[in-house]
N, C-alpha and C positions, 0 to 999 in steps of 0.2 A: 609484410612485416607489420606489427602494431604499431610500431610509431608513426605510419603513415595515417591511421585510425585514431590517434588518439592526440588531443590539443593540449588539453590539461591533467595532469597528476592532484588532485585533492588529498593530502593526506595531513595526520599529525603532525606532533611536535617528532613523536616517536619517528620520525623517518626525516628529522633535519640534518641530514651527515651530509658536507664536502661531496662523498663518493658518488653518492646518490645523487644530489644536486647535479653533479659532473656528467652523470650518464644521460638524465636527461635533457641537459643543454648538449650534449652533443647528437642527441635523439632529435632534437630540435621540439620539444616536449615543454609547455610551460610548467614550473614547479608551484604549486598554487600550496605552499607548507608554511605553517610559521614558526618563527626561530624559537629556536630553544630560551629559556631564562636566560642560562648560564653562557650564551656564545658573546664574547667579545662585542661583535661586528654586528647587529641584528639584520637581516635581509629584511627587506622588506616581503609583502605578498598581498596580492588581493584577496582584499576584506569581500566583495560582493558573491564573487567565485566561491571562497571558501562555505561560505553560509551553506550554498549547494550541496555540499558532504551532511551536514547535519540533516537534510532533508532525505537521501539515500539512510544513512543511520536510521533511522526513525524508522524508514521503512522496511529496512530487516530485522527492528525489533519488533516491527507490527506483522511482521512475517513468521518471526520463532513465535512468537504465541502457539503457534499451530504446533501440536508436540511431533506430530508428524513430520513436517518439517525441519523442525530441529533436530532431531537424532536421526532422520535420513533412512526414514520407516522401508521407504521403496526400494528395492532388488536394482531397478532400471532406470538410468536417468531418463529415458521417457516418460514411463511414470513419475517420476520425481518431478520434473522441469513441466505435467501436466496438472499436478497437485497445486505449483505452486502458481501457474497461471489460475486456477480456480479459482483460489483464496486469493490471489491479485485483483480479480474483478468483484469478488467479493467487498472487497476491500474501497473500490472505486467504486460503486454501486451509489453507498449514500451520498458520494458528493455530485454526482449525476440525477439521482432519480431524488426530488422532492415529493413531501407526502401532501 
């Protein structure tokens, strides 16, 4: 089961519903979301956790660059899911290798 895999949920505002919230507390899943404007009641969430998502974001917009990529050129997800390791080390190259 993924919940046994999985600690935390990172998500939007877009995924502050009750139901959701529900499923993952009974997942035993922490919800790491922050309240909507508009909710009564604001839940609280951790502030450090969340930063985490905007670093994953970043990184699939520094991912679609590749047009490749984004409209999913390849036939086969082995090709596809090899593409995208390429341009992943690609990507990690400068912050390893100094000139």
């Amino acid at each position: 089961m993924i919940a046994d895999k999985v600690e935390a949920l990172l998500a939007d505002k877009g995924y502050d519903a009750d139901a959701i919230r529900e499923e993952l507390a009974n997942a035993e899943v922490e919800a790491v979301i922050p309240a909507k404007s508009n909710r009564r009641e604001p839940i609280p969430h951790d502030r450090e956790k969340y930063r985490w998502r905007n670093l994953v974001e970043r990184l699939f917009n520094k991912l679609k660059n590749w047009r490749r990529i984004a409209t999913r050129y390849d036939k086969t997800k082995e090709s596809y899911l090899g593409f995208v390791s390429l341009v992943s080390v690609l990507q990690w190259i400068p912050f390893v290798y100094e000139t």
